[in-house]
N, C-alpha and C positions, 0 to 999 in steps of 0.2 A: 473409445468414443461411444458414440450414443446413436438411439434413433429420434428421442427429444426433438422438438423445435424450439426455434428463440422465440416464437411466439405463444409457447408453454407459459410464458411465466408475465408476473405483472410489475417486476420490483428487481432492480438488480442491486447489490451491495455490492460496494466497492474499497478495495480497500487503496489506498491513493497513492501513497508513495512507492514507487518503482513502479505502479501500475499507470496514474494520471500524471504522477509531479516525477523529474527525472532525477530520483534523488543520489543516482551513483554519481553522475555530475555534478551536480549540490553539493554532494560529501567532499566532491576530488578537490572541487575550486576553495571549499571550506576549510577544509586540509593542508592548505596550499605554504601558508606560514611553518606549518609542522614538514610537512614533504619535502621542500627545498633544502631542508639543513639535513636531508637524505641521501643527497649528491648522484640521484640517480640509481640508487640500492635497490627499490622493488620496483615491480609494475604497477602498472594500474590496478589491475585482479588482485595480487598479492594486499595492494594497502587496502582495499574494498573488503577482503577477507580476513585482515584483519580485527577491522573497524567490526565487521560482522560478529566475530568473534566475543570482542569485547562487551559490544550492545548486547548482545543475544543475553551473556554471562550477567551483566548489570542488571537487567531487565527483569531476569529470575532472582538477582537479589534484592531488590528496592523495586519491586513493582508497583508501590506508590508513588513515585516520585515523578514528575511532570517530565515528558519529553527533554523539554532545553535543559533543563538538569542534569536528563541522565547523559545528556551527548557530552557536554561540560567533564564528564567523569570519563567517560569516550574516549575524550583528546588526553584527558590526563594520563591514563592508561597506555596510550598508544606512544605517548611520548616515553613514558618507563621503561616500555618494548625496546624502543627505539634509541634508548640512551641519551635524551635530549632534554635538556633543562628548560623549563616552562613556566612564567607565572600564571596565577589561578585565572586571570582577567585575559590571557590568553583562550585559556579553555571555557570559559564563559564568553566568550565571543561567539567562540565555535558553537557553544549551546543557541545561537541566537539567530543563527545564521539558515535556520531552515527556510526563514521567509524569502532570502535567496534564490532556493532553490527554482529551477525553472519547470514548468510545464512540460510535457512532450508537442512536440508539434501536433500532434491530431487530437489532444484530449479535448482541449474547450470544442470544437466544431463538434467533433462526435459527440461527446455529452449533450449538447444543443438539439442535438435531433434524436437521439435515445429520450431526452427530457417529453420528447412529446409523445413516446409509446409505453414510458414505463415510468412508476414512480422509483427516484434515486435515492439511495443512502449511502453513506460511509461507515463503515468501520475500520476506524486505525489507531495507530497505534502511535497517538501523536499527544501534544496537550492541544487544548482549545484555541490558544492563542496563536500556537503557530500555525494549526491548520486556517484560522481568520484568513491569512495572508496568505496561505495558497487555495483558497476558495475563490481569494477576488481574483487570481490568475487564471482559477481554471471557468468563470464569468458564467456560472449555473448556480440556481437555488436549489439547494437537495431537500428534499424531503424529508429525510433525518440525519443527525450526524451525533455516531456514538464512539467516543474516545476514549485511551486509555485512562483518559484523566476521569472522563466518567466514572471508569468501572476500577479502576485501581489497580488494575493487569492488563499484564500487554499481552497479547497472541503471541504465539499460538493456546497460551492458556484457554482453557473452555471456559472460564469466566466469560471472557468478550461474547463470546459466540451465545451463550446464555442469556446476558442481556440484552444484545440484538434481537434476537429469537421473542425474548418476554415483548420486549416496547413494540413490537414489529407486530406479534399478538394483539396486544392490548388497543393497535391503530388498525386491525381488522385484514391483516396481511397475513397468510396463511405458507407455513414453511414451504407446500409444496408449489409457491408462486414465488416463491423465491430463488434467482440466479446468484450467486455467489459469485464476483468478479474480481480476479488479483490475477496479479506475475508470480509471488512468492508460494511453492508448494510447501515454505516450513513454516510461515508465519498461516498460512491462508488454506490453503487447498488441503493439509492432512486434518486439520481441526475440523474442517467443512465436511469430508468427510464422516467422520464421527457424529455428527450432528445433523448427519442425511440430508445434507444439502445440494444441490446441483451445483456444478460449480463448472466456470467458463474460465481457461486460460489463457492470459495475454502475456504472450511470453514474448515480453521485451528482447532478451537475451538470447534469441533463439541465434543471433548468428555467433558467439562466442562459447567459448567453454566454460565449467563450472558454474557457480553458482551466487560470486558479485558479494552483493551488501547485504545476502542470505544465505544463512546456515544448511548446509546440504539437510533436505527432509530427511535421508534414511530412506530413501526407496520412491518410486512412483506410485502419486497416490491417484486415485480417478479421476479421469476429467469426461465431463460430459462433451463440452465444445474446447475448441483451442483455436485461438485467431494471434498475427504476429504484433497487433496493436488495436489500438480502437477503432481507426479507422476502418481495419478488415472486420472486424465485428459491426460495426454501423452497417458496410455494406450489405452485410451478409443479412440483416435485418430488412434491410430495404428489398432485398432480393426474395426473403422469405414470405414477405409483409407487406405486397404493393397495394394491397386493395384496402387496408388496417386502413380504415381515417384513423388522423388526427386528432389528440385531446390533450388537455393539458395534463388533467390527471386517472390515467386508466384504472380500471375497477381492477383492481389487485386481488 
């Protein structure tokens, strides 16, 4: 950990999925067509680690190709594992099906009140479209949102982290006012890392084992702060920062 404060910095970036949108539940109830003809074969972990698997593998092969695509290719895969005959309009469902997925219970409200001490970003690892429809659930304006569809690579590629970094530049936001905010140490926190960024963990998963619909990083990489969701992170703000007015947009 750190001696830092959260009130160090003017700008958090976020990356959304598994961190704001609950997307292991997304995946399971998405999955649900393919899973049932399972008969009960894996866990919950085991189909999330697989999926991870696949995504991860895809990801580095066609990292141009938009989010609901590569899930689409996802389901295909998982089904081949699986032994299970699938047409394409099945797995193109599944590709569709992010807008589904739900929020965490404390992201919209904490976001709400983080919105008034820091300016917000995203970076994920998503296409535009689908993130559209989990923006209007998690009911906050960010201040920028850069996607894989942006940049043509998903993270943990240093691409992402590069482009964030330039536009974040170029809007007068300076790397070392930057928090770096994710659950995933493989897509999020080893990248950040390398790019000397601070970085605050919300590790959703802190009561289960392994490592879900994320590829083990290969080791622990730094964290500066570590909170078990957003909401402990808001408080911890509030706690830090009682006398901070109020603004909508902080001098970053």
């Amino acid at each position: 950990m750190t001696d830092k404060k959260l009130t160090d910095y003017g700008a958090l970036t976020f990356d959304c999925y598994g961190t704001l949108i609950d997307w292991e539940s997304g995946m399971i109830a998405g999955l649900k067509p393919l899973t049932d003809r399972l008969d009960g074969r894996l866990t919950r972990d085991q189909i999330l680690e697989a999926h991870a698997r696949h995504e991860s593998g895809q990801q580095a092969q066609t990292p141009g190709k938009r989010y609901f695509e590569l899930l689409a290719i996802v389901y295909r895969r998982l089904a081949e594992e699986w032994g299970i005959e699938v047409a394409w309009e099945e797995c193109a469902t599944y590709g569709q099906s992010v807008k589904n997925w739900p929020a965490f219970p404390d992201s919209r409200e904490a976001l709400a009140y983080l919105k008034q001490h820091y300016k917000l970003v995203i970076l994920s690892n998503v296409d535009n479209t689908s993130f559209a429809a989990s923006n209007a659930r998690l009911g906050v304006q960010f201040d920028a949102i850069y996607s894989a569809e942006d940049v043509g690579a998903y993270k943990p590629s240093d691409r992402n982290f590069e482009y964030m970094l330039h536009h974040m530049g170029r809007n007068g936001i300076a790397k070392e006012r930057i928090l770096h905010t994710a659950e995933s140490l493989f897509h999020d926190h080893k990248p950040a890392n390398r790019h000397g960024l601070a970085t605050c963990w919300i590790y959703r998963r802190h009561a289960q084992e392994g490592f879900g619909a994320t590829m083990d990083p290969g080791g622990q990489p730094d964290i500066d702060f570590r909170f078990n969701s957003m909401a402990e992170l808001a408080d911890a703000h509030r706690k830090a920062a009682p006398s901070i007015p109020t603004t909508e947009h902080p001098d970053a």
